[in-house]
PDB file of the backbone (N, CA, C, O) and the ligand in Angstrom, with CONECT records:
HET     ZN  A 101       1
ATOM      1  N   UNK A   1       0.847  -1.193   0.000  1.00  0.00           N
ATOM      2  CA  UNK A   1       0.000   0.000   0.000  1.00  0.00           C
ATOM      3  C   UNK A   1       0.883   1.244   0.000  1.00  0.00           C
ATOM      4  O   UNK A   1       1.825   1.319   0.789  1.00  0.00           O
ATOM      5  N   UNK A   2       0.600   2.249  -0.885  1.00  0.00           N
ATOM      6  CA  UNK A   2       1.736   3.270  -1.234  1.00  0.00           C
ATOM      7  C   UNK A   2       1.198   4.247  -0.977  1.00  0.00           C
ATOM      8  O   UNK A   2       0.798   5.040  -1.829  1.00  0.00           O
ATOM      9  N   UNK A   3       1.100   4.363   0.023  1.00  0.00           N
ATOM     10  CA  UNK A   3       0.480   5.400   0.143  1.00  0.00           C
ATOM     11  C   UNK A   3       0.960   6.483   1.532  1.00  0.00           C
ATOM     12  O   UNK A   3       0.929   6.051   2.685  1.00  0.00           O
ATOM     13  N   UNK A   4       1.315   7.657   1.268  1.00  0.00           N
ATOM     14  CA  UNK A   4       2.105   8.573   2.668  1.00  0.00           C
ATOM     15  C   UNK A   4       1.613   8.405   3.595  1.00  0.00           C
ATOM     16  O   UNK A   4       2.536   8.231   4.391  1.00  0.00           O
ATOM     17  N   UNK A   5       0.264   8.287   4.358  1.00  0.00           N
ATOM     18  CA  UNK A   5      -0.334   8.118   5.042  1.00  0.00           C
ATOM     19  C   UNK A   5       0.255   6.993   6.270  1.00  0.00           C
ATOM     20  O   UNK A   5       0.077   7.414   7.413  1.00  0.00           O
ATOM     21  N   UNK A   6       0.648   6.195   6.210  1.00  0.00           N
ATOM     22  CA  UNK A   6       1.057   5.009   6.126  1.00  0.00           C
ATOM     23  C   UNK A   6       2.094   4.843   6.235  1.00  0.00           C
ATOM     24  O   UNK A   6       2.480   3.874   6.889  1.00  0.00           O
ATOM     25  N   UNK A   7       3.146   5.872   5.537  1.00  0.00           N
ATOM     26  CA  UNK A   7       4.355   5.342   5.587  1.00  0.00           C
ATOM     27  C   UNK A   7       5.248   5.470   7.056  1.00  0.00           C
ATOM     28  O   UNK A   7       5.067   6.305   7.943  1.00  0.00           O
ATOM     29  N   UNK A   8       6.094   4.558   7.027  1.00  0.00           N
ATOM     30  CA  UNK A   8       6.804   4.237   8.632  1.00  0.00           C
ATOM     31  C   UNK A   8       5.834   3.625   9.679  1.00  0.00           C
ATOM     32  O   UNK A   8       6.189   3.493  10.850  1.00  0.00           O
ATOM     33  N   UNK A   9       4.454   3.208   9.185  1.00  0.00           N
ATOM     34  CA  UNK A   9       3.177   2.600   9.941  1.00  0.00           C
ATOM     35  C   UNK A   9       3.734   1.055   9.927  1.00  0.00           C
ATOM     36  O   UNK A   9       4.040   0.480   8.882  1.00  0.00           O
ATOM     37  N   UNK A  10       3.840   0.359  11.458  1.00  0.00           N
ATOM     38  CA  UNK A  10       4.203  -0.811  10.937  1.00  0.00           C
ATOM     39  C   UNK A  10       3.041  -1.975  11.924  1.00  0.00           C
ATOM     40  O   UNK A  10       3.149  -3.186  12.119  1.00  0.00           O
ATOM     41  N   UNK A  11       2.325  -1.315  12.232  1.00  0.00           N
ATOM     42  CA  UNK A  11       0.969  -1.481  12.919  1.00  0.00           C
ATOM     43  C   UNK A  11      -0.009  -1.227  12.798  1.00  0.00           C
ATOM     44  O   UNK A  11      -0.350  -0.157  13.303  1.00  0.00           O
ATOM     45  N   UNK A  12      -0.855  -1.891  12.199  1.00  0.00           N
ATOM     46  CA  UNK A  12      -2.503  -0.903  12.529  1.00  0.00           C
ATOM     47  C   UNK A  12      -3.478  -1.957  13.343  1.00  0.00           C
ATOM     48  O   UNK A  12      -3.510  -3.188  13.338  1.00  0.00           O
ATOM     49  N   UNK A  13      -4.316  -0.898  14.097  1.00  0.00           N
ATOM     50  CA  UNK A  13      -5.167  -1.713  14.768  1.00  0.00           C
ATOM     51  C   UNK A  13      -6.882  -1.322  13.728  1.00  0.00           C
ATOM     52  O   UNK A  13      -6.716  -0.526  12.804  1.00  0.00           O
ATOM     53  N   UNK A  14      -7.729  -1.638  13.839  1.00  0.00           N
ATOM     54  CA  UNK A  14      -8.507  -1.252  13.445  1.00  0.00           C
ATOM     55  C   UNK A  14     -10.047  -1.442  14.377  1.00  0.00           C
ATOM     56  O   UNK A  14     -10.430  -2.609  14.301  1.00  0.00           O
ATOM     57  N   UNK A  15     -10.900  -0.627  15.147  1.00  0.00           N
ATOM     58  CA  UNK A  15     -12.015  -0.989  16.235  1.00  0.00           C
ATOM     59  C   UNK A  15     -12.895  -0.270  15.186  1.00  0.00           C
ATOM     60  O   UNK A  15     -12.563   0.430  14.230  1.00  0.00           O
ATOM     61  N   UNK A  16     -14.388  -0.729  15.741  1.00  0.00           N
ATOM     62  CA  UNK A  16     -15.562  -0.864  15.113  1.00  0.00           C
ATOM     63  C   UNK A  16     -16.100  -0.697  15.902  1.00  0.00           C
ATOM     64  O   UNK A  16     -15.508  -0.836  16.972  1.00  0.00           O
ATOM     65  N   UNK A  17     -17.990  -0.174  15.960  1.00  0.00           N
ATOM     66  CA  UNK A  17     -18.725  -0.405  16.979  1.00  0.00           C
ATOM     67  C   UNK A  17     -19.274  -1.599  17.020  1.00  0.00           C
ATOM     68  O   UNK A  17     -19.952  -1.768  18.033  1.00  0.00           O
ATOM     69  N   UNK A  18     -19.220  -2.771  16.065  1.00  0.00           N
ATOM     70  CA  UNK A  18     -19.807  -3.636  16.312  1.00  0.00           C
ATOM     71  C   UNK A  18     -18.660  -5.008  16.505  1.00  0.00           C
ATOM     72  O   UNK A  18     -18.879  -6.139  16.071  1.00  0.00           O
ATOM     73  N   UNK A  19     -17.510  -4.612  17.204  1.00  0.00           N
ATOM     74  CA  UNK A  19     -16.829  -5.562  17.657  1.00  0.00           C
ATOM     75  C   UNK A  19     -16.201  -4.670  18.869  1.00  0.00           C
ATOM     76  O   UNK A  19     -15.655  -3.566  18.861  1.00  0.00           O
ATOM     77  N   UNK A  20     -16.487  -5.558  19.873  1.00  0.00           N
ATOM     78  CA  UNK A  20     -15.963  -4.837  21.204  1.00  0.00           C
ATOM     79  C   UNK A  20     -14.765  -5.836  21.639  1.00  0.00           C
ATOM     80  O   UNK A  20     -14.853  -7.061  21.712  1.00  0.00           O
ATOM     81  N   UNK A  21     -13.289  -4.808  21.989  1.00  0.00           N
ATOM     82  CA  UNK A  21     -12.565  -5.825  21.977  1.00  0.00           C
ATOM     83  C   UNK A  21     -11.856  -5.635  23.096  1.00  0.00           C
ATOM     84  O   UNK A  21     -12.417  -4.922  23.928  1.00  0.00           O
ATOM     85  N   UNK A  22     -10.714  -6.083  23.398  1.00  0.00           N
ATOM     86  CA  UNK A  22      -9.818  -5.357  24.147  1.00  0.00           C
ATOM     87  C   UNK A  22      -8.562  -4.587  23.215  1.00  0.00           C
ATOM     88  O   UNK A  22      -8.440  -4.639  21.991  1.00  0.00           O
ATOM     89  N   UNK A  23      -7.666  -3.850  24.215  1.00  0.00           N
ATOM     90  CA  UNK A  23      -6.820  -3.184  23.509  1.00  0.00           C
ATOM     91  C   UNK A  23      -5.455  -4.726  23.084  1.00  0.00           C
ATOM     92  O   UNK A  23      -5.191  -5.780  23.663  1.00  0.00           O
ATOM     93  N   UNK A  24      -4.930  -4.059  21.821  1.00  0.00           N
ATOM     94  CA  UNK A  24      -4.046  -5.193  21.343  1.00  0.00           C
ATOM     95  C   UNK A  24      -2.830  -5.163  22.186  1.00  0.00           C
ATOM     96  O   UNK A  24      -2.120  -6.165  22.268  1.00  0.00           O
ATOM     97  N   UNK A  25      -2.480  -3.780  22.984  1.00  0.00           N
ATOM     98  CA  UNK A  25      -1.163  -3.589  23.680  1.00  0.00           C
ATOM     99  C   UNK A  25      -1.273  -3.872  24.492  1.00  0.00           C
ATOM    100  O   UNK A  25      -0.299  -4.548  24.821  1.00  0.00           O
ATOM    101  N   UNK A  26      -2.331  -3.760  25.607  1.00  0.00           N
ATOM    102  CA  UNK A  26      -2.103  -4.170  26.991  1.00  0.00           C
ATOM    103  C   UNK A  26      -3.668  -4.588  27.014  1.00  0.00           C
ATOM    104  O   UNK A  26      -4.401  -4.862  26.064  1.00  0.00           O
ATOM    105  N   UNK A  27      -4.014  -4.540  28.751  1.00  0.00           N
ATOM    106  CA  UNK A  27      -5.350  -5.585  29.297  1.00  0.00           C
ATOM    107  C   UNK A  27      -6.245  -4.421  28.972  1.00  0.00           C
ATOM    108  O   UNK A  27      -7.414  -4.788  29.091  1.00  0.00           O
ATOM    109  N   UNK A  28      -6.157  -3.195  28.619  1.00  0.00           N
ATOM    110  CA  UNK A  28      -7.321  -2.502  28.680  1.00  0.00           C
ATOM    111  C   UNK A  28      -8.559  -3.304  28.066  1.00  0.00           C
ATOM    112  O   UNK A  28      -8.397  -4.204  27.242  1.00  0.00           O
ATOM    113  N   UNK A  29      -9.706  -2.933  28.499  1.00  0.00           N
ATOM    114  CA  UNK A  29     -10.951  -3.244  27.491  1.00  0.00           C
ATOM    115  C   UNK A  29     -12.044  -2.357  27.311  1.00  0.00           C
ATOM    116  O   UNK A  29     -12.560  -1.684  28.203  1.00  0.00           O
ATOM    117  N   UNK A  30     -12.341  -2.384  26.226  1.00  0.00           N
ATOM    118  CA  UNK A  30     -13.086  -1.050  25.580  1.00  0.00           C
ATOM    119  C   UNK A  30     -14.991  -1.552  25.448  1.00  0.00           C
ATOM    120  O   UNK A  30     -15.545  -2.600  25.114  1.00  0.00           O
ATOM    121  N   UNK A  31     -15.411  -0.445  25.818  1.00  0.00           N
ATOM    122  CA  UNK A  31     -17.132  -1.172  25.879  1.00  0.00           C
ATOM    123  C   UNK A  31     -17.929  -1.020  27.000  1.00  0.00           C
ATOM    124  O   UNK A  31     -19.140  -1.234  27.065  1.00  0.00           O
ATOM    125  N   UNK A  32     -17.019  -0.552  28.082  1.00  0.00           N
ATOM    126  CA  UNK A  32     -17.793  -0.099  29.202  1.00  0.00           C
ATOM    127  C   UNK A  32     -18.572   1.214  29.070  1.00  0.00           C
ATOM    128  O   UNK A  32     -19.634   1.364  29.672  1.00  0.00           O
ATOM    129  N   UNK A  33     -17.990   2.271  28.196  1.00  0.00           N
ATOM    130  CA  UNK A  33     -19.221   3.474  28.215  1.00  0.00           C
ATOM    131  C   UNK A  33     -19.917   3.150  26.599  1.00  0.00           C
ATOM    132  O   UNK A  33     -19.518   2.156  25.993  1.00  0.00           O
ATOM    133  N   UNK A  34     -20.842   3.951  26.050  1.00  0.00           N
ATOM    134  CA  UNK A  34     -21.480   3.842  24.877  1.00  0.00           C
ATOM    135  C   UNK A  34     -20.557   4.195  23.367  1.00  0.00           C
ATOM    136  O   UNK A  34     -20.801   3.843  22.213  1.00  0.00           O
ATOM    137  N   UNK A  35     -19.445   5.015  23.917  1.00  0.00           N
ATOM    138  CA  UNK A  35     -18.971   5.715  23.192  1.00  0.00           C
ATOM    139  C   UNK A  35     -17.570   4.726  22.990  1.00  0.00           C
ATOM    140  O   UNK A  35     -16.659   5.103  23.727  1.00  0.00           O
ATOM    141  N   UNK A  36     -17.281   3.739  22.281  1.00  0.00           N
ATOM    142  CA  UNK A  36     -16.214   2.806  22.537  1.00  0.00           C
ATOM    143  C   UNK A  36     -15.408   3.011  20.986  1.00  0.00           C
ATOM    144  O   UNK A  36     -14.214   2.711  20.987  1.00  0.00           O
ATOM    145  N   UNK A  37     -15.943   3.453  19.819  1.00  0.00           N
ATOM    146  CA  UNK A  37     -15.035   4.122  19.073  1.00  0.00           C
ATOM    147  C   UNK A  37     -13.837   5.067  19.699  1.00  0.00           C
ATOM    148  O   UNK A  37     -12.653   4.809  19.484  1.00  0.00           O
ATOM    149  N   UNK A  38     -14.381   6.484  20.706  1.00  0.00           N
ATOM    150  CA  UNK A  38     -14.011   7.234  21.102  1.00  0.00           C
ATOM    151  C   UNK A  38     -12.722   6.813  22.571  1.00  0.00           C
ATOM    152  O   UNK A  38     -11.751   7.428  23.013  1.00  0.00           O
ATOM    153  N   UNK A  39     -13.215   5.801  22.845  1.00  0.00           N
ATOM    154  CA  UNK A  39     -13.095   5.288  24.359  1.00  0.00           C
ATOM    155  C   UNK A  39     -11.601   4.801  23.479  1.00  0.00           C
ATOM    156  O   UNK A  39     -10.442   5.094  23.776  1.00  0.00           O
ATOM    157  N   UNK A  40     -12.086   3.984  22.344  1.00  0.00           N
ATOM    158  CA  UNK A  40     -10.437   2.884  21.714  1.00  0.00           C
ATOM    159  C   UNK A  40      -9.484   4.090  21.312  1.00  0.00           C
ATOM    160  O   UNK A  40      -8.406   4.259  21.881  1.00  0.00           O
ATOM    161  N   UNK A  41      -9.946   4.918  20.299  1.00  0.00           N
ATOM    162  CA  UNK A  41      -9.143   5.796  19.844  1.00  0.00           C
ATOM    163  C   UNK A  41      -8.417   6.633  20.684  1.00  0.00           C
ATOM    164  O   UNK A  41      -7.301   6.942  20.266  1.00  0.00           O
ATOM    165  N   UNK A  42      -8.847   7.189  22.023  1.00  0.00           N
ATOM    166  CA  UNK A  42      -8.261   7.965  22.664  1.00  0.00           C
ATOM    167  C   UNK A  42      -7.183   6.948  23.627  1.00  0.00           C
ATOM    168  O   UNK A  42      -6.144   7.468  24.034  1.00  0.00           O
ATOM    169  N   UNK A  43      -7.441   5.678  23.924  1.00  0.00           N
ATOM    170  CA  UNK A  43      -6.627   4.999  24.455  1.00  0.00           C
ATOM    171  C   UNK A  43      -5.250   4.646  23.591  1.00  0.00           C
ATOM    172  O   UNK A  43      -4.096   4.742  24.007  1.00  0.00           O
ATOM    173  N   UNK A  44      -5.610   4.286  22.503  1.00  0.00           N
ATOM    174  CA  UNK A  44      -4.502   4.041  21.653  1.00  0.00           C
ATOM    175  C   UNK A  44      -3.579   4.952  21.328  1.00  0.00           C
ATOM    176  O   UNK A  44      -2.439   4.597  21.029  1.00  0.00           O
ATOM    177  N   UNK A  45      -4.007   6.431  21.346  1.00  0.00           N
ATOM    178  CA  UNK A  45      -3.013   7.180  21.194  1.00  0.00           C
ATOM    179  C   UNK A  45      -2.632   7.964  22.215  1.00  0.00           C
ATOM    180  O   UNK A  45      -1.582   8.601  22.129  1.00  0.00           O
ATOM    181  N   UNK A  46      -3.468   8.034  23.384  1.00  0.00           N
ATOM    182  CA  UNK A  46      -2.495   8.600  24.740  1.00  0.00           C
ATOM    183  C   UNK A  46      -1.921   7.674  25.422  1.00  0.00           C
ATOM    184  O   UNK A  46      -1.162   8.023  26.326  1.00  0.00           O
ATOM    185  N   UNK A  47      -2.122   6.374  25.181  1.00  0.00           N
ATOM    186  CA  UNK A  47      -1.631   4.952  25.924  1.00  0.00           C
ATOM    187  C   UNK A  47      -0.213   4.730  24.936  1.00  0.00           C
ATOM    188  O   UNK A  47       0.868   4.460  25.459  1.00  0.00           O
ATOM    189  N   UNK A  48      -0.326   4.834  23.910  1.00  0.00           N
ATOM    190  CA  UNK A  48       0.343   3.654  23.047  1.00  0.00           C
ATOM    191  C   UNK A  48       1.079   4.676  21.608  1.00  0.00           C
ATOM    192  O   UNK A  48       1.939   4.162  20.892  1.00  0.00           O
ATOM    193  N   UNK A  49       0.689   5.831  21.414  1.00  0.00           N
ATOM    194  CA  UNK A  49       1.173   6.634  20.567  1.00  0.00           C
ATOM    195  C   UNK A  49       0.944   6.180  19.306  1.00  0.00           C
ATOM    196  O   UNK A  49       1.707   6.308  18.349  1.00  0.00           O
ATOM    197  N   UNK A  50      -0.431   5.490  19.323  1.00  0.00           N
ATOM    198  CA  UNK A  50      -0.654   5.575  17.725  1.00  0.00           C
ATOM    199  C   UNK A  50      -1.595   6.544  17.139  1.00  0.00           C
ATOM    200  O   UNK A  50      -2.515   7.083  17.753  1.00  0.00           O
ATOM    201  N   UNK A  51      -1.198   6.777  15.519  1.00  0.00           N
ATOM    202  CA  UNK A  51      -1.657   8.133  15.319  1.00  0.00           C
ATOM    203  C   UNK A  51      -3.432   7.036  14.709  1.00  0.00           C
ATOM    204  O   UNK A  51      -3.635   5.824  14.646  1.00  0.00           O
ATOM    205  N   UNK A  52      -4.461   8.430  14.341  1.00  0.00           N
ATOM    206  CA  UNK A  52      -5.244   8.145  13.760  1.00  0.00           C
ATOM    207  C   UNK A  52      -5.693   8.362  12.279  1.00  0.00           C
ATOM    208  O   UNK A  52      -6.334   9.312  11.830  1.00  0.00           O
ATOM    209  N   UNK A  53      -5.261   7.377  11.688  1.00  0.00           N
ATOM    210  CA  UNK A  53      -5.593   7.189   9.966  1.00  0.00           C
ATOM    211  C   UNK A  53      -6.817   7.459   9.347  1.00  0.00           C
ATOM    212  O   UNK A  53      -7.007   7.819   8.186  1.00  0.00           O
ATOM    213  N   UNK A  54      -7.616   7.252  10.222  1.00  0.00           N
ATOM    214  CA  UNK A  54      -8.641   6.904   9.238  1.00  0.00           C
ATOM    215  C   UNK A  54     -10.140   6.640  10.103  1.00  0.00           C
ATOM    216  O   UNK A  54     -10.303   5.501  10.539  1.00  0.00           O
ATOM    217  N   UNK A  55     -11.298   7.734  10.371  1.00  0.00           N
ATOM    218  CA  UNK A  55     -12.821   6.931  10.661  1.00  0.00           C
ATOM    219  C   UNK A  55     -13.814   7.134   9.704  1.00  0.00           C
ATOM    220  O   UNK A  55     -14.113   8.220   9.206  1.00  0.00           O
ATOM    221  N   UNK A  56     -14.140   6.424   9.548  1.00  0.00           N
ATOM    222  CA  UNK A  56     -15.486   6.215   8.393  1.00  0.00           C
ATOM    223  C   UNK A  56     -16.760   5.381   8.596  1.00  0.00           C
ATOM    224  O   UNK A  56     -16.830   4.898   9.726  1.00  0.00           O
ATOM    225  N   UNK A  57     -17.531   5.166   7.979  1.00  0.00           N
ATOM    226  CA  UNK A  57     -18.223   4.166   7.690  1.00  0.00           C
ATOM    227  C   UNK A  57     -18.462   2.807   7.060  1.00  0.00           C
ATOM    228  O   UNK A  57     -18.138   2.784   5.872  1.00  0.00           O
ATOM    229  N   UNK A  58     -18.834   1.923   7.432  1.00  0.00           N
ATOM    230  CA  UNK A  58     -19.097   0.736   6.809  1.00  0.00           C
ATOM    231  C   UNK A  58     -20.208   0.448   7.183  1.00  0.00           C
ATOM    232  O   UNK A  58     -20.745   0.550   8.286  1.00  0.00           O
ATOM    233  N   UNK A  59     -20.802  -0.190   5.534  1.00  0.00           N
ATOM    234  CA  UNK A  59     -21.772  -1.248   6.084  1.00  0.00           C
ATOM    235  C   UNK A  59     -21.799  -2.297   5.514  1.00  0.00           C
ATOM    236  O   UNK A  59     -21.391  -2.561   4.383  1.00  0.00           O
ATOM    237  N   UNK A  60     -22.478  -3.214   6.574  1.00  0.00           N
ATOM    238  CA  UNK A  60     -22.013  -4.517   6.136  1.00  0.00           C
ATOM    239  C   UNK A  60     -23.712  -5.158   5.720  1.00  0.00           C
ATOM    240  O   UNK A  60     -24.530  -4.354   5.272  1.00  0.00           O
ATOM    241  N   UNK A  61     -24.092  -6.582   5.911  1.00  0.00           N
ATOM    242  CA  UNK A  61     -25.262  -7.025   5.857  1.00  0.00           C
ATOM    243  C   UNK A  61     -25.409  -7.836   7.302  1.00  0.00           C
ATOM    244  O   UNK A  61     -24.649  -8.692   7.756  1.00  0.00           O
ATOM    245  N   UNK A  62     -26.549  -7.331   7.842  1.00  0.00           N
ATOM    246  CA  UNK A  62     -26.421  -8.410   8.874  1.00  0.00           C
ATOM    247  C   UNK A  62     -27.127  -9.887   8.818  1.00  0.00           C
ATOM    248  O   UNK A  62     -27.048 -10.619   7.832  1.00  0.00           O
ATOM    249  N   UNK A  63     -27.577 -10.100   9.591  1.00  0.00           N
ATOM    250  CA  UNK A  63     -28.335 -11.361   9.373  1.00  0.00           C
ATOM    251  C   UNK A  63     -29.288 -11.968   8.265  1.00  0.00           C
ATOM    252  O   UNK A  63     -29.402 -12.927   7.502  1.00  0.00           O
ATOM    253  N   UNK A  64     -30.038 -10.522   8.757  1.00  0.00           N
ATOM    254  CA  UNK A  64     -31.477 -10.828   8.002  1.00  0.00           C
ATOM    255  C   UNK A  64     -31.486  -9.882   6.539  1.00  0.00           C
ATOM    256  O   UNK A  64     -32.473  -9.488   5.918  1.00  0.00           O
ATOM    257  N   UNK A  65     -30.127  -9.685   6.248  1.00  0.00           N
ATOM    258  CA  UNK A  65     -29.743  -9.430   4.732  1.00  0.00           C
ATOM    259  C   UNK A  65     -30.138  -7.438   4.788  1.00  0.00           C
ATOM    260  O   UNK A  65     -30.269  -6.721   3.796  1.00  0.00           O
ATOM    261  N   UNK A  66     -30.240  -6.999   6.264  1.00  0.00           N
ATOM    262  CA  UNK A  66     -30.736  -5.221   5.652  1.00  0.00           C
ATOM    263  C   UNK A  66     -29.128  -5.088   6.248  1.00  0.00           C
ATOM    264  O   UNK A  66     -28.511  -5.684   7.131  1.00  0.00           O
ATOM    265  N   UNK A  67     -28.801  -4.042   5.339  1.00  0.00           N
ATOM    266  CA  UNK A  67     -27.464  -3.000   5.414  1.00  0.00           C
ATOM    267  C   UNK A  67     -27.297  -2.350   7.501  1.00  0.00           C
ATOM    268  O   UNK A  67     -27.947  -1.725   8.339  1.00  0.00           O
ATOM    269  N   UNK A  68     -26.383  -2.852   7.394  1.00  0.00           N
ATOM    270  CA  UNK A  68     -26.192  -2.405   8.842  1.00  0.00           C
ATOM    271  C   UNK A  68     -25.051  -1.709   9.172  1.00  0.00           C
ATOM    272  O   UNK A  68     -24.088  -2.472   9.256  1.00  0.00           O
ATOM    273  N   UNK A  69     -24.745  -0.392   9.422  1.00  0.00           N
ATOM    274  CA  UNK A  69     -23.896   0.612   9.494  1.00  0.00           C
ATOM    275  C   UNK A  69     -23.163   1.077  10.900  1.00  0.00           C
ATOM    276  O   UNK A  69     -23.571   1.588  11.943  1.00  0.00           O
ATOM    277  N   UNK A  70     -21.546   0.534  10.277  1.00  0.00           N
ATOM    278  CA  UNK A  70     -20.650   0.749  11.651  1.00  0.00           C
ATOM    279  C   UNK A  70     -19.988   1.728  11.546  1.00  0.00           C
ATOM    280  O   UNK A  70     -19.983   2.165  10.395  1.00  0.00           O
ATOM    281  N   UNK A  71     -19.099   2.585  12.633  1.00  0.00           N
ATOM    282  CA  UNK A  71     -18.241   2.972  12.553  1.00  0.00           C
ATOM    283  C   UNK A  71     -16.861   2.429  12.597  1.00  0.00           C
ATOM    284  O   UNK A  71     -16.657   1.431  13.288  1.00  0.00           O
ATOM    285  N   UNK A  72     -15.653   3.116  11.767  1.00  0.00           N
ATOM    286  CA  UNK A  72     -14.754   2.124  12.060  1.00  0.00           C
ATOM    287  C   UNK A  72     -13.636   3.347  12.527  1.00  0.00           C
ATOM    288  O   UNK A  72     -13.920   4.530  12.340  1.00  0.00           O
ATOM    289  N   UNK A  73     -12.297   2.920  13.173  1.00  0.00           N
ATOM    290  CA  UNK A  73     -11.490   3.897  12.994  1.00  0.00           C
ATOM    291  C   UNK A  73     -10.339   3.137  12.788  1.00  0.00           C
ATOM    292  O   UNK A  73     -10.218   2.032  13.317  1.00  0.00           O
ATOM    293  N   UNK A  74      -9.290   3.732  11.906  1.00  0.00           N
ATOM    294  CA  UNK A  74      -7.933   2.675  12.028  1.00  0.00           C
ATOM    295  C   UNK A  74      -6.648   3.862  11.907  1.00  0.00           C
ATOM    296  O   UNK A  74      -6.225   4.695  11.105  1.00  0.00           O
ATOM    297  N   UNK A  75      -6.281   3.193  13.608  1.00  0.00           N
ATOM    298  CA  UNK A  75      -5.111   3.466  13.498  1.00  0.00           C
ATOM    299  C   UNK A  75      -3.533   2.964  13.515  1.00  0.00           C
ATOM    300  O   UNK A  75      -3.190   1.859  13.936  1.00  0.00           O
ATOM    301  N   UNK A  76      -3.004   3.550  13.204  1.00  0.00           N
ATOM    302  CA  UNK A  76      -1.839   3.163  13.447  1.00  0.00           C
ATOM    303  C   UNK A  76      -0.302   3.087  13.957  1.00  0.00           C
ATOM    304  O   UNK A  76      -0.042   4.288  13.888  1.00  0.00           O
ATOM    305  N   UNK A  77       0.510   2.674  14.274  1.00  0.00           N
ATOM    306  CA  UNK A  77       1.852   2.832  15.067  1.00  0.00           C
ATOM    307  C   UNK A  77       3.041   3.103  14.128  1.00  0.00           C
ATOM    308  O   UNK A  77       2.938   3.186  12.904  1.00  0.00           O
ATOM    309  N   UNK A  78       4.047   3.218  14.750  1.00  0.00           N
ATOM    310  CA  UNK A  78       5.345   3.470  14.006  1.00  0.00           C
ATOM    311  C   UNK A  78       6.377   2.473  14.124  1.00  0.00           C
ATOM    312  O   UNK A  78       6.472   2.018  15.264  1.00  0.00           O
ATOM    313  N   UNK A  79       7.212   1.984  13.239  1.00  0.00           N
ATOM    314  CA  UNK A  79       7.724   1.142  13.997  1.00  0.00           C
ATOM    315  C   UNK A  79       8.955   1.302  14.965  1.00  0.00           C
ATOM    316  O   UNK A  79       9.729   0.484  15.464  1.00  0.00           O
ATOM    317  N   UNK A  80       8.843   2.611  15.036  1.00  0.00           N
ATOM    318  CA  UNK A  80       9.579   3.102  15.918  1.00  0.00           C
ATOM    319  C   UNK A  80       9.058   4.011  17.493  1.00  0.00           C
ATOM    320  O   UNK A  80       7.869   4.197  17.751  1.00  0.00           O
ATOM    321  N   UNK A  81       9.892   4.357  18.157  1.00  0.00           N
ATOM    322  CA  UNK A  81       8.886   4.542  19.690  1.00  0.00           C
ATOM    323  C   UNK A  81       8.557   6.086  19.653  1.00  0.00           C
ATOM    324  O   UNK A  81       9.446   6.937  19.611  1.00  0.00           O
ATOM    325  N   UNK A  82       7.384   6.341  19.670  1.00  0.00           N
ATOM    326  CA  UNK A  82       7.104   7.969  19.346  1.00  0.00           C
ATOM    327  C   UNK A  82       6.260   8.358  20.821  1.00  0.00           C
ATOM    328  O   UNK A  82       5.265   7.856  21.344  1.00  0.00           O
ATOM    329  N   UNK A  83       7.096   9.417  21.186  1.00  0.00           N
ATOM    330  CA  UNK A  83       6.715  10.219  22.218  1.00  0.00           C
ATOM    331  C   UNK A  83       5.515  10.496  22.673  1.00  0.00           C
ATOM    332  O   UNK A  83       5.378  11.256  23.631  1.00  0.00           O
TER     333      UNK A  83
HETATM  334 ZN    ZN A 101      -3.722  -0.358  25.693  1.00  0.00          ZN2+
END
């Protein structure tokens, strides 16, 4: 992927609202308030110094075949240790 955005990125995590996970770096876990886009993103980069690439939308299909709309955000690290 060639793209500047990206470059020196040698990590990305990527959270959703419809997957509640824990954090990939340490035990945190995300999902206790409503706001768990907000809750991951701000952990990842005052915890862990990764920047933020990218939030948008997706939708996917759920079950019963109607369009079901997440948020996503993806960020990412360096592979080096940033302040
Ligand atoms: Zn963490």
């Amino acid at each position: 992927m060639a793209n500047d955005t990206y470059e020196g990125i040698s990590h990305v995590v990527k959270v959703s609202t419809d997957v509640i996970k824990g954090c990939e770096e340490c035990s945190a876990v995300f999902g206790s308030t409503s706001d768990i886009i907000a809750d991951s993103i701000n952990h990842y980069i005052d915890e862990h110094g990764y920047k933020l690439l990218h939030v948008g939308q997706e939708t996917t299909d759920d079950h019963a075949g109607k369009p079901w709309h997440t948020t996503v955000a993806v960020l990412g690290k360096h592979g080096w240790s940033v302040a």
